[in-house]
C-alpha positions in Angstrom: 0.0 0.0 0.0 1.6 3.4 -1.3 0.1 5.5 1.6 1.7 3.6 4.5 5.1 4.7 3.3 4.2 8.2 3.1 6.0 11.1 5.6 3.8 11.9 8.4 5.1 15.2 8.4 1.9 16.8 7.1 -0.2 15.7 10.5 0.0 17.9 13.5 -3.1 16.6 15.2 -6.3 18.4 15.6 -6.7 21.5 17.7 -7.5 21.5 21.5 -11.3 22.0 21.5 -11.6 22.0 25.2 -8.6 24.8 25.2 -10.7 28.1 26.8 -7.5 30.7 26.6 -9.0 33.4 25.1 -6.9 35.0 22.0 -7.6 38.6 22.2 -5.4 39.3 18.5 -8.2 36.2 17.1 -11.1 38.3 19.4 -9.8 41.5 18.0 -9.6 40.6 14.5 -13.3 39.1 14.7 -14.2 42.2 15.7 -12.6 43.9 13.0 -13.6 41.4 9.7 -16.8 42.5 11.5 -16.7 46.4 11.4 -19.1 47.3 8.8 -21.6 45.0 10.8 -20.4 46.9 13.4 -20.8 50.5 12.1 -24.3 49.6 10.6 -25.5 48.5 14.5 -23.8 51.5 16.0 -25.4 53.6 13.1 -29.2 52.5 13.5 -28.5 53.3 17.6 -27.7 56.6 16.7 -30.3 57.3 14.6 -33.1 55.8 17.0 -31.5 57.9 19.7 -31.4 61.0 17.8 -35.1 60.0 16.7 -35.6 59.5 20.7 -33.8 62.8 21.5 -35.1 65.2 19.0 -38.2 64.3 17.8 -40.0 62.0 20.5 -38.8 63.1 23.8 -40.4 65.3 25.6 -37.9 68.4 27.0 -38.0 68.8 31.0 -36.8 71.6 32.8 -35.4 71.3 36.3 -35.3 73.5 39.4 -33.7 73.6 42.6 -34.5 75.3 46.1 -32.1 75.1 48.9 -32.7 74.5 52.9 -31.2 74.5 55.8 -31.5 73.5 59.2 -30.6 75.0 62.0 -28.9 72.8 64.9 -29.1 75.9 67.6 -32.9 76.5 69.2 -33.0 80.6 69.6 -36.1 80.3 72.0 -36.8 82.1 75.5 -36.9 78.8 77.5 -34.9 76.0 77.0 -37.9 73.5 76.4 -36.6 70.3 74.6 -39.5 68.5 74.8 -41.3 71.0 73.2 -39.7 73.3 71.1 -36.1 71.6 70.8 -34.0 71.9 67.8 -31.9 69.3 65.9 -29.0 68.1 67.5 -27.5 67.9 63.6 -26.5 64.2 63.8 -27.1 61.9 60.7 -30.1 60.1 62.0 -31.9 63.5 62.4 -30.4 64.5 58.7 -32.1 61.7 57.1 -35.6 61.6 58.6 -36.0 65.5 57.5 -34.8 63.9 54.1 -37.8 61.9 54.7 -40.1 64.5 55.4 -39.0 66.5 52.8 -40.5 63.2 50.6 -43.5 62.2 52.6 -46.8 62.2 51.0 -48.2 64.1 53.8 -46.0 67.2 52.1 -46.3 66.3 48.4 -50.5 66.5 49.4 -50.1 69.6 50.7 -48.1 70.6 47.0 -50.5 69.5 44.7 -53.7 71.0 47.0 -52.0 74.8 47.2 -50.5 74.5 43.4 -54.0 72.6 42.2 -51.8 69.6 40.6 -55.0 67.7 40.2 -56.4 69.8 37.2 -52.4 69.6 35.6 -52.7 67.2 32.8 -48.5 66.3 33.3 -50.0 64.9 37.1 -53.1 63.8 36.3 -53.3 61.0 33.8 -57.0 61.1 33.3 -56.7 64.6 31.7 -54.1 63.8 29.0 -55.1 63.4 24.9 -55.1 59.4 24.6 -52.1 58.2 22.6 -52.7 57.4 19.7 -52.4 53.1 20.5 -55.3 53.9 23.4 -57.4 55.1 20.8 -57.1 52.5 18.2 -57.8 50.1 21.5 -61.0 51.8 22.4 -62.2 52.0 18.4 -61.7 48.2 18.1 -63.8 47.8 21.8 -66.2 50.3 20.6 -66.7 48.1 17.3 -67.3 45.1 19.3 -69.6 45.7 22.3 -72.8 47.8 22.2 -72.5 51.3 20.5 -75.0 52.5 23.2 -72.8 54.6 25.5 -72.6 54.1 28.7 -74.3 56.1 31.2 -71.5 58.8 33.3 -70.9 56.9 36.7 -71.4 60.0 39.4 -67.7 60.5 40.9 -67.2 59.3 44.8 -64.9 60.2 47.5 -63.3 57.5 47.2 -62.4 58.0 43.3 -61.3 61.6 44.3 -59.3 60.3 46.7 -57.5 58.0 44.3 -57.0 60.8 41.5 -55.3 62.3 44.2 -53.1 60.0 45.4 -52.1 59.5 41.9 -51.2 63.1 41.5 -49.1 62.8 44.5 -47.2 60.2 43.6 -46.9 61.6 40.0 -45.5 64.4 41.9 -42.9 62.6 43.7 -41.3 60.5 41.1 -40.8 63.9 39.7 -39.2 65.3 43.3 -35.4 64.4 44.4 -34.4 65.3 47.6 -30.3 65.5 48.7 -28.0 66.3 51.2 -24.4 67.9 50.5 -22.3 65.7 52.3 -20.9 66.8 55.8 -23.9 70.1 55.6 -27.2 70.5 56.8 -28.2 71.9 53.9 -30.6 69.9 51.3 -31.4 70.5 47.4 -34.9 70.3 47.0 -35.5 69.5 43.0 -38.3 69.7 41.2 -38.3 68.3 36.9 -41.2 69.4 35.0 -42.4 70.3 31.6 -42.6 73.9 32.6 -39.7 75.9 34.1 -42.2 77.7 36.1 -43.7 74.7 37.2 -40.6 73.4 38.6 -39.4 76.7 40.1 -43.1 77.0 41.6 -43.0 73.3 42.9 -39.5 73.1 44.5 -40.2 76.9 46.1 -43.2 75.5 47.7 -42.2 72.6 49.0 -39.5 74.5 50.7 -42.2 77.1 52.2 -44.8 74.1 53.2 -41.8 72.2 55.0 -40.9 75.1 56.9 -44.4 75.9 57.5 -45.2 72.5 58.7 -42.3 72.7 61.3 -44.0 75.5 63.0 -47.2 74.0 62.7 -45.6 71.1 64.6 -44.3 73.1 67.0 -47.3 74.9 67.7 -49.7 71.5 68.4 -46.9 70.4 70.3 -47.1 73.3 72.4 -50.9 73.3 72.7 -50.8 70.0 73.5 -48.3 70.2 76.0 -50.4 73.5 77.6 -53.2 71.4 78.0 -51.7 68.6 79.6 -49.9 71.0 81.8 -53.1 72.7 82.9 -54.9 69.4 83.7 -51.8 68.2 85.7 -51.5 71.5 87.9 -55.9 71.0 88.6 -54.6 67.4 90.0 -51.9 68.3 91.8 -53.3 71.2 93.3 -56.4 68.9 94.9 -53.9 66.1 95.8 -51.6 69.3 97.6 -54.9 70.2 99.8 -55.9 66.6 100.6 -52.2 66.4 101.7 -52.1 69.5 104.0 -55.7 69.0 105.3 -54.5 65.0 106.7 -51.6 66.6 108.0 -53.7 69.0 109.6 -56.2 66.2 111.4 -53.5 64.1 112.4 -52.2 66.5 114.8 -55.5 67.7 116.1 -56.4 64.1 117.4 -52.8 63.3 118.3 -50.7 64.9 121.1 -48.0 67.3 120.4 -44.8 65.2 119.7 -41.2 66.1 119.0 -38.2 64.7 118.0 -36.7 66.6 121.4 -39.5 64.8 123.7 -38.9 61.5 122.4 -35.3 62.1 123.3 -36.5 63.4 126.9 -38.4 60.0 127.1 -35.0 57.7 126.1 -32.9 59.5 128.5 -35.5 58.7 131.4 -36.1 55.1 130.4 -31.8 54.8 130.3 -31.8 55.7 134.2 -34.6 54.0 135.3 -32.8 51.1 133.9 -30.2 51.8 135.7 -32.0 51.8 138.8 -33.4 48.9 138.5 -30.0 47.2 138.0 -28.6 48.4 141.4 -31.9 47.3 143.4 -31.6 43.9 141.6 -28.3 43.5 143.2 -29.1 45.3 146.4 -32.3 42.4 146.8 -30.2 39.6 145.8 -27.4 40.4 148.4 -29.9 41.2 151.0 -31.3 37.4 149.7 -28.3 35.8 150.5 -27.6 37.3 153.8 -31.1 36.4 154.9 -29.8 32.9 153.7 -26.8 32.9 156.1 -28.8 34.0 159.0 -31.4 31.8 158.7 -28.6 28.7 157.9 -26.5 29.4 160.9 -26.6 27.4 163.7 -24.0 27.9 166.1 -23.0 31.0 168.2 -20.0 31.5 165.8 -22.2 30.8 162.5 -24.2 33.4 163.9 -21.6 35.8 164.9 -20.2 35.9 161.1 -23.3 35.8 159.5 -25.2 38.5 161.5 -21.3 40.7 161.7 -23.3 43.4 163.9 -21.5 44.9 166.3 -23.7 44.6 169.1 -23.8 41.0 168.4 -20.0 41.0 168.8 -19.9 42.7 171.9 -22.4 40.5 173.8 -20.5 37.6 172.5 -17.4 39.0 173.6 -18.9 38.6 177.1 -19.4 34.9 177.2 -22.2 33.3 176.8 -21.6 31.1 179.8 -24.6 33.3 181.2 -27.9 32.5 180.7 -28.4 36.2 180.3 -25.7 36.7 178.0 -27.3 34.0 176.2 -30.3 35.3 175.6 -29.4 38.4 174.7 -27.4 36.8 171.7 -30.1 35.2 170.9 -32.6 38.9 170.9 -29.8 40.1 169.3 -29.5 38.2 166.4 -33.3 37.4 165.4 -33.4 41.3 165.9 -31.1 41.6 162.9 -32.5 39.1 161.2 -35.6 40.6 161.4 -34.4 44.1 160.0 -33.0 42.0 156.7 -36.5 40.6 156.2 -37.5 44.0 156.4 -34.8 45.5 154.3 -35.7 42.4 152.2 -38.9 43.3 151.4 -38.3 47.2 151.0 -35.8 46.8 148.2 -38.4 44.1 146.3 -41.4 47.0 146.5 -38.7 49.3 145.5 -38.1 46.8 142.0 -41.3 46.2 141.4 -41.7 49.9 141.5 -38.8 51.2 138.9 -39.8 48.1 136.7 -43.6 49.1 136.4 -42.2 53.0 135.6 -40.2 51.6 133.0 -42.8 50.0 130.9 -44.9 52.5 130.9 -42.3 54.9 129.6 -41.5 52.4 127.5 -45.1 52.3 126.1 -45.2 55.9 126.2 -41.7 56.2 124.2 -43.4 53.6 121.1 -46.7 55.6 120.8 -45.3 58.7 121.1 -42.2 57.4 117.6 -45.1 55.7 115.7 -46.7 59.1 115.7 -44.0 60.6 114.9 -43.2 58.4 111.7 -46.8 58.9 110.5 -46.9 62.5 110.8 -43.4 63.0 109.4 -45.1 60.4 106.4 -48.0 62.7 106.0 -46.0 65.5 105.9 -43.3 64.5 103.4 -46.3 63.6 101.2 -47.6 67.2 101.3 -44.2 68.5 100.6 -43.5 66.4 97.5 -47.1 67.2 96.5 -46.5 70.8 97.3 -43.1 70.6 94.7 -45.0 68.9 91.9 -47.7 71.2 92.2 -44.8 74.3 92.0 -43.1 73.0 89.3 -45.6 72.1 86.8 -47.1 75.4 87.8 -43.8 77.0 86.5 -43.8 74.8 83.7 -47.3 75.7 83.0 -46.4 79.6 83.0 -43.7 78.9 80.7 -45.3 76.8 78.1 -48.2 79.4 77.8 -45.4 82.0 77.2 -44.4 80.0 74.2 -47.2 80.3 72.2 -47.2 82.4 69.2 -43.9 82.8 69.7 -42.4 79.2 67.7 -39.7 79.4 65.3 -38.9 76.4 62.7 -36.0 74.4 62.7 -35.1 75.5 58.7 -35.0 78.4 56.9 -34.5 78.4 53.1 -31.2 79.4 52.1 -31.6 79.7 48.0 -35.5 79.6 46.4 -35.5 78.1 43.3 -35.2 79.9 40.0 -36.7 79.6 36.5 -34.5 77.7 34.1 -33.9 79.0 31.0 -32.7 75.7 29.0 -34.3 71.9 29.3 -32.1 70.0 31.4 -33.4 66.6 29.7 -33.0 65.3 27.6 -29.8 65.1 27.2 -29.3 64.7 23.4 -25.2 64.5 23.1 -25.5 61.9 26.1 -27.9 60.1 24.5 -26.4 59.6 21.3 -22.7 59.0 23.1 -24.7 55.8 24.9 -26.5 54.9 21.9 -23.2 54.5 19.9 -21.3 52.6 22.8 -24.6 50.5 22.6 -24.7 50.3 19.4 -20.6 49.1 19.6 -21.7 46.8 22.3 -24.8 45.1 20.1 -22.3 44.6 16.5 -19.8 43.8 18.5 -22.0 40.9 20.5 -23.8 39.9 16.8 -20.5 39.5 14.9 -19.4 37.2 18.4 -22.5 35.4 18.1 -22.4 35.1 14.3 -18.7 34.0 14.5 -19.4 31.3 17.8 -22.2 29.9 15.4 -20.1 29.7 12.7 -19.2 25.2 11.8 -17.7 26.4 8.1 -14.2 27.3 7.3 -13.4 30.9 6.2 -9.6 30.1 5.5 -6.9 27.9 5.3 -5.4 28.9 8.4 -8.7 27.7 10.0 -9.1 24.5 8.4 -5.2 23.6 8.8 -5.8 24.6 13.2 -8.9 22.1 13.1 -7.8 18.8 11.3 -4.2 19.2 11.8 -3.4 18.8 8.2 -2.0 21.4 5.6 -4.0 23.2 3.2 -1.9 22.7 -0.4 -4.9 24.8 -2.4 -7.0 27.2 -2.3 -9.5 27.5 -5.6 -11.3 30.5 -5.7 -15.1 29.9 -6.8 -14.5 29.7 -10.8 -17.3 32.2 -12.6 -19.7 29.3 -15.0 -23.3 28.4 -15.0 -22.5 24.8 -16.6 -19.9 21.9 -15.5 -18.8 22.0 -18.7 -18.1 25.8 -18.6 -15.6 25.4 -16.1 -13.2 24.0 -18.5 -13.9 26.0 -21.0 -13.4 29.3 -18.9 -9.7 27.8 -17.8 -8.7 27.1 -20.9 -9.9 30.6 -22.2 -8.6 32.3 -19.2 -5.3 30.7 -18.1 -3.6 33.7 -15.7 -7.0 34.1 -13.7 -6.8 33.5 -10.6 -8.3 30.3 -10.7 -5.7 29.1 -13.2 -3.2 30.0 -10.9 -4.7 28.7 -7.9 -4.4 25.0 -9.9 -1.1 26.0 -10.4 -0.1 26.6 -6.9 -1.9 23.3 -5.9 -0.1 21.1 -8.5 3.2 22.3 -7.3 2.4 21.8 -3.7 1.2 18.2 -4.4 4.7 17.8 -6.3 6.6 18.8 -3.4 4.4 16.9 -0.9 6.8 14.5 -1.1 10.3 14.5 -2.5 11.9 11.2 -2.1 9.2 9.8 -4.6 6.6 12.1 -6.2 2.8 10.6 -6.1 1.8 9.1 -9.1 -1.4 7.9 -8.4 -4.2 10.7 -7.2 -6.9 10.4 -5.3 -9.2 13.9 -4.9 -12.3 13.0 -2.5 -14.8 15.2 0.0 -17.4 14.7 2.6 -20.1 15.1 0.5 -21.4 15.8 -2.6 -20.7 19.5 -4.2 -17.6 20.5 -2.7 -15.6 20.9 -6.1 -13.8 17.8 -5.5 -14.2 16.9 -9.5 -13.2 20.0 -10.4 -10.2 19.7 -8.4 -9.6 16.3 -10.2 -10.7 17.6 -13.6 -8.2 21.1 -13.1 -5.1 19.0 -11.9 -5.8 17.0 -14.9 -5.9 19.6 -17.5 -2.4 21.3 -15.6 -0.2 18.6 -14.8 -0.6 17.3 -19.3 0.2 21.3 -19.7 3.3 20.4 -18.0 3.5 17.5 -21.5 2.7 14.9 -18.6 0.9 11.8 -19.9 -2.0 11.9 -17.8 -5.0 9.8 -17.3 -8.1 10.7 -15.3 -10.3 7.9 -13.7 -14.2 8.4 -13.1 -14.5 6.5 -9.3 -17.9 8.0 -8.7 -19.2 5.1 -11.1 -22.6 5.6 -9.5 -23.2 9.5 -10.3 -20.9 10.0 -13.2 -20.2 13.2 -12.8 -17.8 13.7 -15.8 -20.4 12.9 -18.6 -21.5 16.3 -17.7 -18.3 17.5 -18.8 -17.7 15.2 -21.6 -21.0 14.6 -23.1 -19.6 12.0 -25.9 -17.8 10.1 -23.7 -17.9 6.6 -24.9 -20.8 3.7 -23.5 -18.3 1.2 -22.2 -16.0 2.8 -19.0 -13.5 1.0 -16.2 -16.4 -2.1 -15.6 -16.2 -2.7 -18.6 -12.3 -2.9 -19.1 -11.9 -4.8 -16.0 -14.0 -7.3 -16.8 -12.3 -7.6 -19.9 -15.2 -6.7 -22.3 -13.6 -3.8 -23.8 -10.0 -3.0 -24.3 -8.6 0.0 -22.7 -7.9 2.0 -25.6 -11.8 1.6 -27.0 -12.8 2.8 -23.6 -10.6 6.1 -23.4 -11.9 9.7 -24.5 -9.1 12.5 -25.2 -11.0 15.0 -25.5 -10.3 18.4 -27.7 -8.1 21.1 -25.5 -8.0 19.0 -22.4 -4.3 17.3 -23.2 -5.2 14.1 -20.4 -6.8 10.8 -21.5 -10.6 10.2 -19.7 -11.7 6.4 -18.1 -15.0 7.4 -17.1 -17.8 5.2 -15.3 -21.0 3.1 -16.5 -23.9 1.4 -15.2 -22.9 -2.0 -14.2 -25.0 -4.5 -11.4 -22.1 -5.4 -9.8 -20.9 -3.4 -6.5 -18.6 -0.3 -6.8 -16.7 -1.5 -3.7 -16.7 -4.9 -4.7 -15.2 -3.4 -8.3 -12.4 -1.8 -6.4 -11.5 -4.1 -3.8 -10.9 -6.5 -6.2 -7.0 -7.7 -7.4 -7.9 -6.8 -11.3 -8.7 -2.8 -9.8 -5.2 -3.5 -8.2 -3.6 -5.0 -11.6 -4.9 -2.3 -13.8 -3.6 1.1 -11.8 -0.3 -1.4 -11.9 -0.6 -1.4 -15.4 -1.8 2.5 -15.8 1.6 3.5 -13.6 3.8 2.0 -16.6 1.7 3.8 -19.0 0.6 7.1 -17.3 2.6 10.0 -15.5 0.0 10.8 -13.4 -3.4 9.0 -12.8 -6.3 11.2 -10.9 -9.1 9.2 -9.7 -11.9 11.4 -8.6 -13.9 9.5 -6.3 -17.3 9.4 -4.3 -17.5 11.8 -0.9 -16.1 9.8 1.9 -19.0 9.8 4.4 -21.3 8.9 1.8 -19.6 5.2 0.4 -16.3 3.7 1.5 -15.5 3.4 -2.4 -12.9 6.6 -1.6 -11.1 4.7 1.6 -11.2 1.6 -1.1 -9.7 3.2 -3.9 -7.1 5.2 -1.7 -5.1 2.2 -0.9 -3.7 1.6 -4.4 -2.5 6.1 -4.4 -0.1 7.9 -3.6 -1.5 11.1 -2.3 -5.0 11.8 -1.1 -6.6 15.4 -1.9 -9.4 16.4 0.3 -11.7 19.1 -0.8 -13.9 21.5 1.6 -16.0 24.1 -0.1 -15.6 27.6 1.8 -18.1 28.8 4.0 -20.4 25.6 4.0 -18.8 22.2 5.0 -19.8 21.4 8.3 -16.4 20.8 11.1 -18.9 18.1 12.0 -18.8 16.3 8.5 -14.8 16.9 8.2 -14.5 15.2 11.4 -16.2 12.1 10.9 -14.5 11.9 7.5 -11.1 12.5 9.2 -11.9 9.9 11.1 -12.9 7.3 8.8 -9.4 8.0 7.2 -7.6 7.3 10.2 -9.2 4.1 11.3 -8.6 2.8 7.8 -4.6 4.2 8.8 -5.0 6.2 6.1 -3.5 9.6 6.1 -4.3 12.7 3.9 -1.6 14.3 1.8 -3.4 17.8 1.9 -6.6 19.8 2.0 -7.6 21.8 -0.7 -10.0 24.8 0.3 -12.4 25.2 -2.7 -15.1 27.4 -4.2 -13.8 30.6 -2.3 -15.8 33.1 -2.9 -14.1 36.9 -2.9 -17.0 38.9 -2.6 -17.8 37.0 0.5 -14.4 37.2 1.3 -14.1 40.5 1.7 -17.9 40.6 3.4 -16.5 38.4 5.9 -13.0 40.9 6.1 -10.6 38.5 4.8 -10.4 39.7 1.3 -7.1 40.9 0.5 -5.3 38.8 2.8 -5.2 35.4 1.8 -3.8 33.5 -1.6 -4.8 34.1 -5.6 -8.1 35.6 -4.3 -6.4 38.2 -2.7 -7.0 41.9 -3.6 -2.7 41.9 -3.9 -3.4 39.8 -7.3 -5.2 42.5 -9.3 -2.2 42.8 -11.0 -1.0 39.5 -12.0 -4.7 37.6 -12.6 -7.3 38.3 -15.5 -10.6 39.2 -13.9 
C-alpha cells in the first residue's frame, strides 16, 4: 500500500477544542472582519436615539430650592421636649430627608398649586395616545354602540386621583443632602420651568411651615396637659395638707426633742433597777446565812453586827448573855426581812415606771413616723404642684412665639434651558450600545459559525496542511468550467491549480505521487473540479496523464464530456472492452478520460478486487500521473477503497459551507482505515464573501494583492 510509506510530516493533530484561553489578536480581528456590521449597528443606535432625543422626547426643565437647618434652638426657655432643635447628627439629617418626601407634604403641593387639574399629574386629563385610541375603536366596534351612562364621581375616586397626583408628583421630586452640611437640594423636573421653580419653592415654604405648625400642636398639646396636671396636683396638695392638719389635732404634740427626753429617762430607770436587783439579791443571800447558821459562831459571822460582837465577847456562859445573843440576832434578822422586802417594793416599783415609759416612748415614735409620712407627702405634692405650675407659665409663654428648625437658604429659580433630555449623552450611549450590540452579533455570528473561512482555520482544526486554495471559478455549466480555464489561463483560478499542482509535487520529494486520489465529505464541494483542473495542468506540463471516473454511480464527468464513450473501467476490468476503446481524449483538455457506466455489480466490490489493483499497476507503466476522482467519503467507503492503491490523497472542503462536523467524521474514517491525507484543498472561495467576511485581500490568488498578475 503506497500510503503507508508516506511522511507523516503533514499531520500535526487536531486542535485542543476544550482549550478556553481566550486569543484577544483572534477576538480583536473578529471584531474587526466584522466592522461594517459593526458600524451599521452603532449607526441604526444613533439614529433611533437621535429619533428619541429630538423628535420624541419630551424636553424637562429642572429646578432647585435650597434649605437648611438650624442645629441651635434661639427660644426664651430651653424646652426640649417642646420646642427643641436638631441636635444635627445623621439620624436627624435623614428623617427630615424623609419629610421633605413624605406624601403628607407632596398632598399639601398638589392642593395649594392645584396639581389635580395639571394634565403632566393627572393622567386622566391627558389626549389618549394614539395606541389607546385604536384600543378603544376596536372595543367600541365590538360591544354595544349605546354609550354608557356617566358613573357619578365618589370620594373615594377623588381620593384615588389624588393620590395618583401625588405620587406623580414625587417620582418627579429628588431630595439631597451635601455631604458633611445641613443643607438639602430640593429639586423639582417638570415640563414647565415655572412649574418646577413654583414646585420646588413650595415645597420648601410648606416644610418650613409644617415645622412651625408642629411646633405649635406640640405646644398646645403640652399647655393642655400642663393645665390638667397642675388641677390634679393642686387637689392632691390640699388633701395632703388638710391629713396633716387632722393628724395632729387628734394626736398629742410630739417632738423629735420629747422622744429624746423619754430615752434619757427610760436609760436611768434602767439603771436603777440594775442596782436594786443587786441590792435584793445580796440582802437574799444574807437572809440565807442568818437563817442557815446554827451555832454562836455561825451566827456571829453571819449576822457581823456589832452589838452581836460585843455581847459575845462577854461569854455566853450566862444564861443572860445567852439570851441576849439570841434577841440580838433574830433582831437583825428581822431588819434583813425587812430591808428584804423594801428593796423588792422598791423593783417592782422602777420596773412598772419603766414599761410605761416604754409604752409611752413607742406611741409617742409611731406618731412621729406617721406625721413626718404625711408631711413628706404634702411637701413632694406641694413641689410637683410648683413646678408644673412653672412649667405651665412657661409653656403658655411659648405660644405664638415658635420658630422652625429651617429656613430656606436659596428659592428656586426659572431655568432657562431643558435639562433633559440630554441629546449628546444620548447619542454617546446609543453609539457605545450600538458598539456593544455589533460587537456581541458579529461574536454570536462567529461562535455559530461550523464552516471554514480560511486555510489557516481549516489547517488549526484537522491538523493537516492546506496545499490549495481555488477560488469559486465564474460558470453556469460543468462544462463551462473547463472552458473558462482554458480561455482564461492567468485568472486566478488558473493559478490557484497551479499553486496546488506544485504543492502536491513537493508533498513528497523522495518519490513524487503518481497515483491521485481527490475525495470530500459530501457531494458539491468541487472535489471533480479539483480532479478535472489538476488533470488539465499537470498534461500542460507534457505529462501523460490519465483521469479515472470513481464516482461510477453519479458519473459526474459525462456532464463535462457529453460524448464520452458507452463502455467505462467495468467494462475494461471485466475484460469486455480493451482499454484504448474505452478512453476519450477530449479536444483542449491534453489528459486521457476512463470514465464510469452502469454496471450490477458493487462499486466496492469493483475496487476491492485484485484486477482494480492490476490495472492502476498497469496504468503507472503507461501514465505519468493518474487522478481518480472519487465518491465523498461519508457517503460510500469506495474513496477509503480506492485510496489504498494512491499515492496522495486530496481532500476538498467548499468555503463557508462544510460542516467541522462532516470533516471530522471523514477524518476519522481516514484514520481508522490508517490512512493519512496528503493535503486539503479549500475550494469554491468566494471573494466577494471574502471580503464581506473581512478577509479579502489577505489570503492567496483571491487576494485583492493579485489584481495585477490575474485576469478578472
Amino acid at each position: 500500500m503506497h500510503m503507508m510509506n508516506q511522511s507523516q510530516s503533514n499531520f500535526s493533530g487536531p486542535r485542543d477544542e476544550d482549550d478556553d484561553t481566550i486569543d484577544l489578536g483572534a477576538l480583536i480581528g473578529t471584531l474587526w472582519r466584522g466592522k461594517l456590521i459593526i458600524a451599521a449597528v452603532t449607526l441604526i443606535f444613533m439614529l433611533l436615539a437621535g429619533y428619541y432625543a429630538y423628535g420624541v422626547a419630551v424636553p424637562t426643565y429642572r429646578s432647585t430650592a435650597v434649605v437648611v437647618l438650624d442645629t441651635k434652638e434661639d427660644s426664651i426657655v430651653d424646652l426640649q421636649a417642646v420646642v427643641g432643635g436638631f441636635s444635627g447628627d445623621s439620624t436627624e439629617i435623614n428623617t427630615e430627608i424623609e419629610v421633605l418626601k413624605s406624601r403628607g407634604l407632596a398632598g399639601k403641593v398638589v392642593d395649594r398649586l392645584n396639581l389635580i387639574d395639571d394634565p403632566e399629574f393627572n393622567g386622566r386629563l391627558r389626549e389618549p395616545s394614539m395606541r389607546r385610541r385604536v384600543i378603544s375603536g376596536i372595543r367600541s366596534l365590538l360591544t354595544s354602540s349605546t354609550p354608557s351612562p356617566e358613573v357619578p364621581e365618589t370620594e373615594l375616586h377623588r381620593a384615588k386621583v389624588r393620590d395618583s397626583v401625588i405620587q406623580s408628583l414625587l417620582n418627579k421630586v429628588s431630595v439631597s443632602n451635601i455631604r458633611q452640611s445641613l443643607v438639602f437640594n430640593v429639586t423639582a423636573e417638570t415640563e414647565s420651568p415655572v412649574k418646577s421653580a413654583q414646585i420646588a419653592n413650595t415645597i420648601v415654604e410648606l416644610y418650613i411651615l409644617n415645622q412651625i405648625e408642629v411646633k405649635f400642636e406640640a405646644t398646645e398639646k403640652a399647655t393642655e396637659w400642663l393645665s390638667n396636671r397642675v388641677s390634679e396636683l393642686q387637689i392632691e396638695l390640699e388633701n395632703a395638707e388638710k391629713k396633716v392638719s387632722e393628724f395632729t389635732a387628734r394626736t398629742q404634740l410630739v417632738s423629735i426633742e420629747g422622744l429624746q427626753a423619754l430615752e434619757r429617762q427610760i436609760k436611768e430607770l434602767r439603771d436603777r433597777i440594775d442596782g436594786a436587783a443587786l441590792t435584793r439579791e445580796a440582802l437574799q443571800t444574807r437572809l440565807a446565812d442568818l437563817e442557815a447558821a446554827q451555832t454562836p459562831d455561825e451566827k456571829l459571822d453571819a449576822a457581823q453586827d456589832a452589838a452581836l460582837t460585843r455581847i459575845f465577847s462577854n461569854g455566853l456562859s450566862s444564861e443572860t448573855n445567852q439570851t441576849a445573843f439570841d434577841l440580838r440576832f433574830d433582831t437583825v434578822m428581822t431588819r434583813v426581812r425587812a430591808d428584804l422586802v423594801r428593796s423588792t417594793q422598791q423593783l417592782e416599783a422602777l420596773r412598772n415606771s419603766e414599761k410605761e415609759l416604754g409604752e409611752q416612748l413607742a406611741s409617742q415614735g409611731q406618731d412621729l413616723i406617721e406625721l413626718q409620712q404625711l408631711t413628706r407627702e404634702s411637701e413632694a405634692t406641694r413641689l410637683l404642684y410648683e413646678y408644673f405650675l412653672t412649667r405651665l407659665k412657661e409653656t403658655s409663654a411659648q405660644e405664638g412665639i415658635q420658630k422652625a428648625d429651617s429656613r430656606m437658604l436659596s428659592s428656586s429659580v426659572v431655568p432657562n434651558s431643558p435639562s433633559a433630555p440630554k441629546k449628546s449623552q444620548i447619542i454617546a450611549l446609543a453609539m457605545i450600545l450600538g458598539a456593544m450590540v455589533g460587537s456581541g452579533l458579529v461574536l454570536l455570528r462567529e461562535f455559530r459559525t461550523r464552516t471554514f473561512r480560511t486555510a489557516n482555520e481549516l489547517e488549526q482544526h484537522t491538523g493537516y496542511t492546506v496545499i490549495g486554495q481555488i477560488p469559486l471559478i465564474p460558470s453556469r455549466h460543468r462544462k463551462d468550467t473547463l472552458k473558462y480555464l482554458s480561455d482564461k489561463p492567468t485568472s486566478a483560478a488558473a493559478e490557484a491549480i497551479r499553486n496546488l499542482r506544485t504543492s502536491l509535487m513537493l508533498s513528497n520529494l523522495d518519490k513524487k505521487p503518481q497515483v491521485i486520489v481527490s475525495t470530500s465529505s459530501i457531494p458539491g464541494e468541487g472535489k471533480t473540479t479539483v480532479s478535472l483542473s489538476l488533470a488539465k495542468f499537470l498534461s500542460g506540463l507534457g505529462k501523460s496523464v490519465l483521469l479515472v471516473e470513481g464516482d461510477i454511480r453519479r458519473r459526474t464527468l459525462n456532464e463535462y464530456f457529453p460524448d464520452m464513450p458507452r463502455n467505462g473501467i467495468a467494462s475494461v476490468l471485466n475484460g469486455d472492452v480493451k482499454f484504448a476503446d474505452a478512453i476519450h481524449t477530449p479536444d483542449g483538455f491534453g489528459a486521457d478520460v476512463l470514465g464510469g457506466e452502469k454496471t450490477n455489480v458493487n462499486a466496492a466490490d469493483i475496487f476491492s478486487s485484485d484486477r482494480f489493483k492490476s490495472f492502476i499497476s498497469e496504468m503507472r507503466d503507461q501514465y505519468d500521473f493518474i487522478i481518480i476522482d472519487t465518491p465523498p467519503v461519508l457517503v460510500v467507503p469506495d474513496a477509503r477503497i480506492i485510496s489504498q492503491n494512491a499515492d496522495a490523497i486530496l481532500f476538498s472542503v467548499k468555503w463557508d459551507s462544510t460542516n467541522k462536523g462532516l470533516v471530522e467524521e471523514s477524518m476519522r474514517f481516514f484514520h481508522n482505515s490508517n490512512q493519512r491525507i496528503t493535503g486539503l484543498v479549500l475550494s469554491q472561495i468566494d471573494e466577494k464573501g471574502m471580503k464581506r467576511y473581512g478577509y479579502g485581500g489577505e489570503y492567496g490568488a483571491y487576494g485583492a494583492y493579485g489584481k495585477g498578475y490575474y485576469d478578472s
